[in-house]
MIMILO-57737 format. One line per field, with one value per residue (C-alpha): residue number from 1; residue in one letter; y, x, z. Coordinates in nm, 4 decimals. Layout:
<pts>
resi (NUM; ...)
resn (a; ...)
v (Y; ...)
u (X; ...)
w (Z; ...)
</pts>
This chain:
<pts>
resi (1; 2; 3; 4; 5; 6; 7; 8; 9; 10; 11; 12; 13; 14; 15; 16; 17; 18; 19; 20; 21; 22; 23; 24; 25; 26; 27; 28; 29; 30; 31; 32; 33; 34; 35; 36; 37; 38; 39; 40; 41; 42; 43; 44; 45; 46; 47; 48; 49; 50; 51; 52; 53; 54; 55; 56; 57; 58; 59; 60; 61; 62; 63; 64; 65; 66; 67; 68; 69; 70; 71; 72; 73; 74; 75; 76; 77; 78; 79; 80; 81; 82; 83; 84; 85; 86; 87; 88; 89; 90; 91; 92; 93; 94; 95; 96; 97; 98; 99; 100; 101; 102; 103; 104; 105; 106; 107; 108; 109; 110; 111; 112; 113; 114; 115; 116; 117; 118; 119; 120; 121; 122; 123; 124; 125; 126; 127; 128; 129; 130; 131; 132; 133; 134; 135; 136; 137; 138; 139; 140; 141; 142; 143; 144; 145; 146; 147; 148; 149; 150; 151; 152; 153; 154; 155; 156; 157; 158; 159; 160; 161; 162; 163; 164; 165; 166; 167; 168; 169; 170; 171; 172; 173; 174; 175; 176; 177; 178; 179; 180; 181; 182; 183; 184; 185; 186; 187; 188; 189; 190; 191; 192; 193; 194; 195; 196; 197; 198; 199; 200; 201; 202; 203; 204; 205; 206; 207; 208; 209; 210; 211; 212; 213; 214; 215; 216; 217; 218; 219; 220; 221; 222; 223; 224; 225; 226; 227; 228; 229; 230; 231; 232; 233; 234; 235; 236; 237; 238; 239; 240; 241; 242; 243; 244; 245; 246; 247; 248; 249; 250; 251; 252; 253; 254; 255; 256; 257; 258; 259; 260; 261; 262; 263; 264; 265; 266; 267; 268; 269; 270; 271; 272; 273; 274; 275; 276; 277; 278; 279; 280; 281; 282; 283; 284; 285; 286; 287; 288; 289; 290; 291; 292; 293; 294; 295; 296; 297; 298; 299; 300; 301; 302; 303; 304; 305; 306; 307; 308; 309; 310; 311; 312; 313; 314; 315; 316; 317; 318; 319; 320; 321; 322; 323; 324; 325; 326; 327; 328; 329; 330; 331; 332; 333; 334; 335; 336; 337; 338; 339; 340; 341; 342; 343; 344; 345; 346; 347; 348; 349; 350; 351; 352; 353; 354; 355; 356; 357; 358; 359; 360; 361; 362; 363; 364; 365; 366; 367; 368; 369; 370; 371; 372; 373; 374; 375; 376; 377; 378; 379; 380; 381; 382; 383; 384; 385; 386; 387; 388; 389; 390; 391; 392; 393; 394; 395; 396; 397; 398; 399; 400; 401; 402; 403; 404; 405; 406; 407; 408; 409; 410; 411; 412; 413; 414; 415; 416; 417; 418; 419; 420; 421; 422; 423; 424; 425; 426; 427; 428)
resn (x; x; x; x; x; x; x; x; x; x; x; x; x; x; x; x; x; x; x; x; x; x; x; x; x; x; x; x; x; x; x; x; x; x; x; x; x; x; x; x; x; x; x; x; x; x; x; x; x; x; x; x; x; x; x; x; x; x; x; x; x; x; x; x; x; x; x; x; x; x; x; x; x; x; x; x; x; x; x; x; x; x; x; x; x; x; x; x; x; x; x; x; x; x; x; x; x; x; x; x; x; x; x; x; x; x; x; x; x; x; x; x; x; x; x; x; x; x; x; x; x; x; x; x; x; x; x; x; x; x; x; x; x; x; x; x; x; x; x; x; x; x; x; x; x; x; x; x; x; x; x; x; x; x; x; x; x; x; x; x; x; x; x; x; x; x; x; x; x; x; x; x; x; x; x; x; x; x; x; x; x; x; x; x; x; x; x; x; x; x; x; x; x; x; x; x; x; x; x; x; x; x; x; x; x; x; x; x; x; x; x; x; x; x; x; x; x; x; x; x; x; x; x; x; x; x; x; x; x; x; x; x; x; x; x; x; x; x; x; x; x; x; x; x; x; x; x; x; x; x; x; x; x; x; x; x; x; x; x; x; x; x; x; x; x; x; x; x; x; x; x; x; x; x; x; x; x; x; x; x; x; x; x; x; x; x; x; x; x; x; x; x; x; x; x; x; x; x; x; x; x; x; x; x; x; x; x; x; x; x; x; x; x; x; x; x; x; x; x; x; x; x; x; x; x; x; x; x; x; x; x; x; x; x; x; x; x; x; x; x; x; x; x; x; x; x; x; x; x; x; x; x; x; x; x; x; x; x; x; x; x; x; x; x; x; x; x; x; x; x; x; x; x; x; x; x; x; x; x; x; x; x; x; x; x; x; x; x; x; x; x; x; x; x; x; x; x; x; x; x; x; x; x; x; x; x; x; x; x; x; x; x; x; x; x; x; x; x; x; x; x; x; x; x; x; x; x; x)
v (0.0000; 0.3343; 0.7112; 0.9188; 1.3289; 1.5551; 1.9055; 2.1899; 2.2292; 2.5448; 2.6337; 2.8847; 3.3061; 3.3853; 3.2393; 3.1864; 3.0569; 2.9490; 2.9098; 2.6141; 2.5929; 2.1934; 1.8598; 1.5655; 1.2893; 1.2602; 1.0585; 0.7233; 0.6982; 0.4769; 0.6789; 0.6160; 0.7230; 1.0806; 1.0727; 1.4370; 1.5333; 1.8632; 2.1869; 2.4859; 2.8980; 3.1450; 3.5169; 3.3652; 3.0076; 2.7194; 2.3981; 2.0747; 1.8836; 1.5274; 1.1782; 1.0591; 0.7309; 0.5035; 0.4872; 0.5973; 0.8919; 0.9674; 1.3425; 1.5968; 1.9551; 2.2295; 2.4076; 2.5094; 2.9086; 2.8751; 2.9824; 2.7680; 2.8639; 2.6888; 2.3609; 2.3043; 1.9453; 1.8949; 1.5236; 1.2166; 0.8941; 0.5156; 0.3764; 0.0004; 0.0250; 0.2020; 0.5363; 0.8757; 1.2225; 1.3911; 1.7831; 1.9116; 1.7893; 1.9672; 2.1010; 2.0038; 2.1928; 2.4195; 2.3600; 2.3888; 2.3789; 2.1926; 2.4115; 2.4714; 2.5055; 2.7990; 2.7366; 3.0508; 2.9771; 2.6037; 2.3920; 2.2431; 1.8729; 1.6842; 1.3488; 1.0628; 0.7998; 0.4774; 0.3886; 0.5238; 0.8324; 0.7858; 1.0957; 1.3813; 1.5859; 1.9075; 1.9466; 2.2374; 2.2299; 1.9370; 2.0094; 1.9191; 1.5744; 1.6164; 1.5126; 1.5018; 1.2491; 1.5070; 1.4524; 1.6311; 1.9666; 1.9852; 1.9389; 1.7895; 1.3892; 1.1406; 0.9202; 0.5390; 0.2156; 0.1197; -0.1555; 0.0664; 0.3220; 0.0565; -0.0617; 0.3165; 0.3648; 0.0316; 0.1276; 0.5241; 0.6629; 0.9817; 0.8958; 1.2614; 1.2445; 0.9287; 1.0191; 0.8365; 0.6861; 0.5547; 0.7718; 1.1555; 1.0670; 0.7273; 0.5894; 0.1728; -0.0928; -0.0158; 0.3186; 0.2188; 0.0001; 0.2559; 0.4824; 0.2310; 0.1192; 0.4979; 0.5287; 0.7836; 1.0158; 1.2557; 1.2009; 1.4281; 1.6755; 1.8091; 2.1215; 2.4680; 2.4775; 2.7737; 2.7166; 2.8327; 2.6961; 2.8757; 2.7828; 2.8941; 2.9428; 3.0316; 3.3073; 3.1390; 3.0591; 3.2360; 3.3640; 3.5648; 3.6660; 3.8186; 3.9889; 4.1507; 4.2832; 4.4638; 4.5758; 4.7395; 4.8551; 5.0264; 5.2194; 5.3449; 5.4335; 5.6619; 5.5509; 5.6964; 5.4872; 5.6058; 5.4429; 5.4962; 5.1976; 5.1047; 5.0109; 4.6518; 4.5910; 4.6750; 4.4674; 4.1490; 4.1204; 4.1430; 3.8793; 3.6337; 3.7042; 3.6255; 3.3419; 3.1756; 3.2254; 3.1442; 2.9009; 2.5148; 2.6264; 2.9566; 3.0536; 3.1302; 3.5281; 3.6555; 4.0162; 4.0163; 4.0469; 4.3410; 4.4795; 4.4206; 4.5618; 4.8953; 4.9292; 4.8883; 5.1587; 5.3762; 5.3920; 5.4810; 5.8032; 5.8469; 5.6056; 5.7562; 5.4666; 5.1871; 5.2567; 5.0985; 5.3856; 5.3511; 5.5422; 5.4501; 5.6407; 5.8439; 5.7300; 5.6243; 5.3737; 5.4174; 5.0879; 5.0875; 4.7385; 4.6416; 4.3870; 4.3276; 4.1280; 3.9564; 3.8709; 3.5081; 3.3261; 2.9760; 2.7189; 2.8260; 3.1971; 3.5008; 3.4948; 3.7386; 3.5759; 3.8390; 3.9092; 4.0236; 4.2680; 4.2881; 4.5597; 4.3256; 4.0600; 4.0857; 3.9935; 3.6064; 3.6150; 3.8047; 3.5339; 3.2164; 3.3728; 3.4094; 3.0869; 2.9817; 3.1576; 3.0683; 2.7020; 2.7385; 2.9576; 2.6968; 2.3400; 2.5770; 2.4902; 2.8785; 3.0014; 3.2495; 3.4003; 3.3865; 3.5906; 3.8305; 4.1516; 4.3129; 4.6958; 4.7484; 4.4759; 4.4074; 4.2355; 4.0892; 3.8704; 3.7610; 3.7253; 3.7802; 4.0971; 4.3192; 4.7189; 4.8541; 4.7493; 4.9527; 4.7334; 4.7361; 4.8660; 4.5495; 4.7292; 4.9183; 4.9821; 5.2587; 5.1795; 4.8894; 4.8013; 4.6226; 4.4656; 4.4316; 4.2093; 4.2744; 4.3199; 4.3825; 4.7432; 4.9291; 5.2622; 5.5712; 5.6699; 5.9632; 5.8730; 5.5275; 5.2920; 4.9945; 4.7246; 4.7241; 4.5439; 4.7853; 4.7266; 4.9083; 4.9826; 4.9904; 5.1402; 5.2881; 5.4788; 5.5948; 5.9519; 6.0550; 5.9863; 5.9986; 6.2980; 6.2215; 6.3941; 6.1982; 5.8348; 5.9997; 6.0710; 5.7007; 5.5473; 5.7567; 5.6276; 5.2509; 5.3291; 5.5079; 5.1962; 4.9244; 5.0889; 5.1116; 4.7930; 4.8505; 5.1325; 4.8924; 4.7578; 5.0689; 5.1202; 5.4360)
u (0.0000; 0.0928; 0.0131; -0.1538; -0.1373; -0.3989; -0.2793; -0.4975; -0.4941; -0.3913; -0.7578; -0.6085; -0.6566; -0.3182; -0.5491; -0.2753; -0.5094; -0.8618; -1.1378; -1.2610; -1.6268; -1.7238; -1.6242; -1.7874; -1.6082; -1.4762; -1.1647; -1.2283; -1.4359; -1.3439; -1.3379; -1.3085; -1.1231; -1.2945; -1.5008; -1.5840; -1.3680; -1.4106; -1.4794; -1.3016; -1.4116; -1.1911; -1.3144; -1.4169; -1.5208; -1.6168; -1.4098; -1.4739; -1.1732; -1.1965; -0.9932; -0.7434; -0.7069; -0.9507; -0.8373; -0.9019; -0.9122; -0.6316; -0.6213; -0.7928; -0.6229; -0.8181; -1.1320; -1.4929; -1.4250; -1.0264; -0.8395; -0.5509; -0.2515; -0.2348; -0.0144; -0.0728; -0.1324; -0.5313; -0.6438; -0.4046; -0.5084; -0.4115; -0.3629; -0.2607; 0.1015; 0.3605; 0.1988; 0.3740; 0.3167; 0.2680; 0.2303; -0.1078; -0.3864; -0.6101; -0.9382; -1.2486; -1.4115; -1.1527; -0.8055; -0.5128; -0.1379; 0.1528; 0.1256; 0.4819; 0.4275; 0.4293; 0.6292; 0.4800; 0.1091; 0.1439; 0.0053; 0.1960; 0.2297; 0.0754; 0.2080; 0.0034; -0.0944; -0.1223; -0.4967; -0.7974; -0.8665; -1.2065; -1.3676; -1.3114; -1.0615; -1.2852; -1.5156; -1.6335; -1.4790; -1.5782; -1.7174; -1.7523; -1.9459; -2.2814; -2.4243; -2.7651; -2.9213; -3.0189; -2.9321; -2.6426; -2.6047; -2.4163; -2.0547; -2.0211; -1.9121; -2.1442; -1.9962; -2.0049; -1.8454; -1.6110; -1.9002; -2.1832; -2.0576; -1.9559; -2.3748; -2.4633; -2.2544; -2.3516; -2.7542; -2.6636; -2.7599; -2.6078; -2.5201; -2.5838; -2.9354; -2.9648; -3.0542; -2.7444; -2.9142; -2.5545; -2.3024; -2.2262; -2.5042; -2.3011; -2.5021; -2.5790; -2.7120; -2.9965; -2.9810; -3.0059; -3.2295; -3.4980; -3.4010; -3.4875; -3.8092; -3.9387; -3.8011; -3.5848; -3.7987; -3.6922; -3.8796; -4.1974; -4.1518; -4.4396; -4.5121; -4.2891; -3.9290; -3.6779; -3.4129; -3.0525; -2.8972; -2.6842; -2.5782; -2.2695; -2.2624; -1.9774; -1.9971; -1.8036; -1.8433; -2.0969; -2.2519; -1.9463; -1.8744; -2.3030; -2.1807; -1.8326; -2.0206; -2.3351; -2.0843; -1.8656; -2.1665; -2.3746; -2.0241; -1.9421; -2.2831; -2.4716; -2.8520; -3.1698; -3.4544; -3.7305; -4.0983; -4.3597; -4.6986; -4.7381; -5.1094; -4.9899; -5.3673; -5.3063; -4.9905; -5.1369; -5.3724; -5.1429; -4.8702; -5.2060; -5.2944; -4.8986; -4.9232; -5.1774; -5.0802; -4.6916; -4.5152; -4.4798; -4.0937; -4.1589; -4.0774; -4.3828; -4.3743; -4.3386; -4.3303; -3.9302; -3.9131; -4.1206; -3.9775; -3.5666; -3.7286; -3.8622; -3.5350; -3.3144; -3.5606; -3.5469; -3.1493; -3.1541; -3.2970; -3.0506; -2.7621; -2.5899; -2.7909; -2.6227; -2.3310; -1.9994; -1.8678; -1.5199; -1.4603; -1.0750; -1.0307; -1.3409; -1.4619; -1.8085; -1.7743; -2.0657; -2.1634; -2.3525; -2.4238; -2.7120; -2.5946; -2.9406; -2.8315; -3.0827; -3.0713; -3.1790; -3.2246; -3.0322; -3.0178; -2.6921; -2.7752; -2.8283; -2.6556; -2.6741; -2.6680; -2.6476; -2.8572; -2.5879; -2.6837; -3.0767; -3.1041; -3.0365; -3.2653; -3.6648; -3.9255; -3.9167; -3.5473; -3.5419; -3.7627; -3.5617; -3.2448; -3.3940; -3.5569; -3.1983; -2.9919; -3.2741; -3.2359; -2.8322; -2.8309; -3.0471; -2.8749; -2.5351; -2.4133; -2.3974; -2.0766; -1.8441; -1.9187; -2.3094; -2.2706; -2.0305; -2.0504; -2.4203; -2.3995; -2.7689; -3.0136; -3.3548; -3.4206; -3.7245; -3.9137; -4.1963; -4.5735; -4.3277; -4.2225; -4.3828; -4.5701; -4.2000; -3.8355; -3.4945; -3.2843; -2.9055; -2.7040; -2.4930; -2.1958; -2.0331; -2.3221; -2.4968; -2.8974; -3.0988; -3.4600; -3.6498; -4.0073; -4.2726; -4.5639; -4.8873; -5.1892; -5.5519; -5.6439; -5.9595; -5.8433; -6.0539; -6.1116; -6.3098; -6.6390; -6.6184; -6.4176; -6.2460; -6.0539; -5.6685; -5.3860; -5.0531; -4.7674; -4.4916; -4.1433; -3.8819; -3.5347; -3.1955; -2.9156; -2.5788; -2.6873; -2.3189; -2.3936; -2.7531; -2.9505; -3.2908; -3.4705; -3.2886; -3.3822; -3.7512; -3.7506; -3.5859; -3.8562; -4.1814; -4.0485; -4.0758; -4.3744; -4.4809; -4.4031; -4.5524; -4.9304; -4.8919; -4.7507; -4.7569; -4.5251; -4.2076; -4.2768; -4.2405; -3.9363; -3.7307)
w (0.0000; -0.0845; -0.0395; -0.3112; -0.2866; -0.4441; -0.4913; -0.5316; -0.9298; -1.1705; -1.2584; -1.5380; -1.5906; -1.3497; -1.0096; -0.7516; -0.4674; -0.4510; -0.1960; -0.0424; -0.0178; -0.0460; 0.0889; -0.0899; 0.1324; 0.4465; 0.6152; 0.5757; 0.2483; -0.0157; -0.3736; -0.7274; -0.9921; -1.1702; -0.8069; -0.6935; -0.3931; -0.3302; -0.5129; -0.4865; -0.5930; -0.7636; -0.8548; -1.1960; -1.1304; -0.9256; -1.0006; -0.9058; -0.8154; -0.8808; -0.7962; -0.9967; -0.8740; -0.6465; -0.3074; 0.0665; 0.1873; 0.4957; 0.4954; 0.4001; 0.3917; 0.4717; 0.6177; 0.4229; 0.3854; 0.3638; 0.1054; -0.0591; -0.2576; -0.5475; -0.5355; -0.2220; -0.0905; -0.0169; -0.0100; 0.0791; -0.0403; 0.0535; -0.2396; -0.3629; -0.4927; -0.3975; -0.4292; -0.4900; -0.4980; -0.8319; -0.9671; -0.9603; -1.1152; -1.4151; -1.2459; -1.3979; -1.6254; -1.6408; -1.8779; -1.6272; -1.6639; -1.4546; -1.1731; -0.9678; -0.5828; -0.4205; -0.0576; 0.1213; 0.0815; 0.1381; 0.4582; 0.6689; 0.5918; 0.8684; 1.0650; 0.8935; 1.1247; 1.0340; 1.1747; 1.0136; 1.1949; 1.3371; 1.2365; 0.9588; 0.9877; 0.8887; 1.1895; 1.4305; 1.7582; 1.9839; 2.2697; 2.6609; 2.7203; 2.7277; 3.0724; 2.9961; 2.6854; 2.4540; 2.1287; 2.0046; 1.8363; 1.4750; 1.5784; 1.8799; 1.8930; 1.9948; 2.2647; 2.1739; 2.1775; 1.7996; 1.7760; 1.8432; 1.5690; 1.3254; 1.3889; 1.2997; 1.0170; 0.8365; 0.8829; 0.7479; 1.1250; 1.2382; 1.5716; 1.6934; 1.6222; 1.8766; 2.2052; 2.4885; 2.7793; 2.9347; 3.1284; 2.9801; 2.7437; 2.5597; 2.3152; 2.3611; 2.1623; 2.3601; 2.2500; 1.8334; 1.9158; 2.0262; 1.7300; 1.5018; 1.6568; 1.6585; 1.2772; 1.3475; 1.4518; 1.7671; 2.0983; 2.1625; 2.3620; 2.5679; 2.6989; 2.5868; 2.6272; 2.5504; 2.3002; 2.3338; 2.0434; 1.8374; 1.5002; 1.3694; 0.9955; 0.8356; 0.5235; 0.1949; -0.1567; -0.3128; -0.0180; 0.0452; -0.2641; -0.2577; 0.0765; -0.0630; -0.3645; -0.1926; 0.0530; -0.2227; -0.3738; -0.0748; 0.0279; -0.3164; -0.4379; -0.3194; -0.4290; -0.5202; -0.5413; -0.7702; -0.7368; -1.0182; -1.0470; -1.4330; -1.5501; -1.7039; -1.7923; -2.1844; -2.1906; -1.9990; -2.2565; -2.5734; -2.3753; -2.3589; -2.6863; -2.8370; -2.5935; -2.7655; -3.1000; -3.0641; -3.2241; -3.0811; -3.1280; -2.9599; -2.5758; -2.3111; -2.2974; -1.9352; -1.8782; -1.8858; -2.2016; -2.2856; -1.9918; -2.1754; -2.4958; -2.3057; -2.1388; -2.4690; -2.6395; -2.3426; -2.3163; -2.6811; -2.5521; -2.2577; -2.3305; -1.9807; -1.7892; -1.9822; -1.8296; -1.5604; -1.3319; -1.2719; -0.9683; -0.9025; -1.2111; -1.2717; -1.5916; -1.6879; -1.9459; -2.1824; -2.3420; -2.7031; -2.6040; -2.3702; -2.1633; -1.9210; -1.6577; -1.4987; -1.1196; -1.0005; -0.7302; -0.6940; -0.4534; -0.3750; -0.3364; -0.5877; -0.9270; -1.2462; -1.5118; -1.8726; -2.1743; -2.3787; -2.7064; -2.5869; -2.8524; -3.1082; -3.0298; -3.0588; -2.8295; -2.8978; -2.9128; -2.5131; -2.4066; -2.5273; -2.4074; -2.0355; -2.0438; -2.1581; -1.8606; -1.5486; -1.6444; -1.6356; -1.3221; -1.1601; -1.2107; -1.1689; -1.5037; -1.6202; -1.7225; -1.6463; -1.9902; -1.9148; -1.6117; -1.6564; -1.8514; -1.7657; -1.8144; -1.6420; -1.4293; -1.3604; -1.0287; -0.9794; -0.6618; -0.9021; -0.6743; -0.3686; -0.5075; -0.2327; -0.3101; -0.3055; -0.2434; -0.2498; -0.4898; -0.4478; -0.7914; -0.9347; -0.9086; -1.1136; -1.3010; -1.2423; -1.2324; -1.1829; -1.2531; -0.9541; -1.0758; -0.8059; -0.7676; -1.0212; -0.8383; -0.9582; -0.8142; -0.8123; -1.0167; -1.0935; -1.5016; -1.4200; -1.3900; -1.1917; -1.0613; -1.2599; -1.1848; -1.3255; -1.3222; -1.2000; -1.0971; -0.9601; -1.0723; -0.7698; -0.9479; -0.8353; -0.9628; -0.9077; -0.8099; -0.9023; -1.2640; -1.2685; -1.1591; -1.0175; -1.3031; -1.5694; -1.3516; -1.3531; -1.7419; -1.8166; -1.5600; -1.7161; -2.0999; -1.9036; -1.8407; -2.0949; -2.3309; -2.1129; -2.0730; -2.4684; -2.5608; -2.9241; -2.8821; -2.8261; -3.1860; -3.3290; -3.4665; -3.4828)
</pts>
């Protein structure tokens, strides 16, 4: 038997150290060859770092949340053979290059011992022995015999969630046997009871990179939100209509896209909103482009994925590409290309959108275009009351590059152009 090392692989574009934001073993496991081991986040990417060899795993070489030079040893293996040591592996999907190591940044190699360490290495702190037989908060080590724990693991039972009837709250036979008669259910508890739990969660991956970005952008910006309702009633009933008529090969029109076609004829009028502020060097870079990114929510927290060239695509063609990006966003296989580059976003919570919000600028951009929820209101014509659909528009801006009368002549063209829907098919 031998010992395999996993370095943390060149994931390309200069990165000299990456983030480490998922373990998908533990000591102990046995792995395959291609297996998924961990994944890793750069500024630009999240790589997946698979196994090169089967094997066990001995070591593994770092916390969730801490960041690793590049090179750097991250998984040890027990391997049949003789084993060795080789240069860092290619990421996948990323092309990489033989990395060299970098000394400074690299962890300290630790003692390998020859028994199978009993527990993962990556763990909160362990605490105190329990002296009551509650069960056991995330973290903390159940207390049990080998031959109870080798019981638990064969049957897939988390041996915190079993309640330890034997002293400092040791978990028996007796113990396993009761979880398994109640199916794993927890005890009922009667009566009220205070809870003073408290979960530590630590901010990485793309949680902290959602953090360091609003951060950056509510210091540097100073906002001004601008609130107007839109009568959507007129354009509800031509999206039904163009619903029903479409194409089998046609996307389902949402109000998105009539929304990214009302923007793109809007900033022909005042191409200063379609802009990135530079504000190390004070230049507003003016795209011609309208990049429309389009914020989203994910499993794994909020993304912005891009639209590029809206103005050049029509109604249909905004639709498909959305429909395109959500999917992506969602099952996390959108890439770096898809969402990078907006130059101006919409934001939008759908029925949960609320009567108002105060959206945050994707920085550096300088405005953004927050939908709210659509709700059927009782509106007066003049002579009675009649039901409407509105809406309203939440947006901010960069007031150091947009005045509050220009944000209030881009947002009255919006809505201007969605209460007469066959104004954004006129050309010119």
């Amino acid at each position: 038997m031998g010992e395999f090392v996993i370095k943390l692989p060149d994931v390309g574009e200069g990165v000299a150290e990456a983030e480490l934001v998922e373990w998908h073993v533990k000591v102990g496991d046995l792995v395959r060859e291609d297996m998924i081991l961990a994944a890793v986040m750069t500024d630009k990417a999240t790589v997946e770092i698979p196994s090169p060899v089967d094997g066990e795993i001995l070591w593994l070489g770092g916390e969730i949340g801490q960041v690793i030079a590049i090179g750097s040893p991250i998984i040890r293996l027990k391997v049949e053979g003789e084993g060795h040591a080789p240069a860092a592996e290619p990421a996948k999907p990323v092309k990489a290059e033989e990395p060299k190591p970098q000394p400074a940044r690299a962890e300290p190699k630790p003692e390998i011992k020859a028994e199978k360490p009993a527990a993962p290495v990556v763990h909160a702190p362990v605490s105190a022995p329990l002296t009551s037989g509650a069960p056991r908060a995330e973290g903390d080590r159940a207390l049990a015999s080998p031959a109870v724990r080798l019981r638990a693991r064969d049957a897939g039972i988390d041996l915190r969630q079993v309640t330890g009837t034997g002293p400092a709250g040791r978990i028996t036979h007796e113990d396993l046997d009761t979880f398994f008669a109640r199916g794993s259910q927890k005890p009922v508890v009667s009566g009220l009871a205070p809870d003073t739990s408290v979960k530590e969660i630590k901010v990485v991956g793309l949680r902290r990179k959602i953090a360091e970005k609003m951060a950056i952008a509510k210091s540097h910006i100073p906002h001004i939100t601008y609130v107007e309702e839109i009568d959507v009633t007129s354009l509800e009933e031509l999206r039904a209509l163009l619903n029903n008529k479409k194409r089998a090969d046609q996307p389902k029109l949402t109000l998105l896209p009539f929304l990214m076609r009302a923007m793109v004829k809007a900033i022909a009028e005042q191409p200063q909103l379609n802009a990135l502020y530079d504000d190390d060097a004070n230049i507003i870079h003016q795209h011609g482009g309208v990049h429309i990114g389009i914020a989203a929510q994910t499993p794994s927290g909020l993304v912005v994925p891009v639209v590029k060239h809206a103005e050049a695509r029509d109604l249909w063609g905004c639709a498909a590409e959305v429909n395109l990006l959500a999917d992506a966003a969602k099952t996390g296989t959108a890439t770096r290309e898809q969402l990078t580059g907006s130059t101006i976003t919409i934001t939008s919570l759908g029925s949960m959108g609320g009567i108002v919000t105060t959206p945050v600028i994707n920085y550096p951009e300088v405005a953004i275009i927050g939908v709210n929820k659509m709700m059927t209101r009782p509106m007066w014509d003049g002579a009675a009351f009649i039901p409407r659909k509105m809406m309203n528009l939440s947006s901010s801006f960069d007031h150091r590059v947009i005045d509050g009368w220009d944000a209030a002549v881009f947002i009255q063209r919006i809505k201007t152009l969605l209460e007469t829907p066959a104004l954004i098919f006129v050309e010119g």
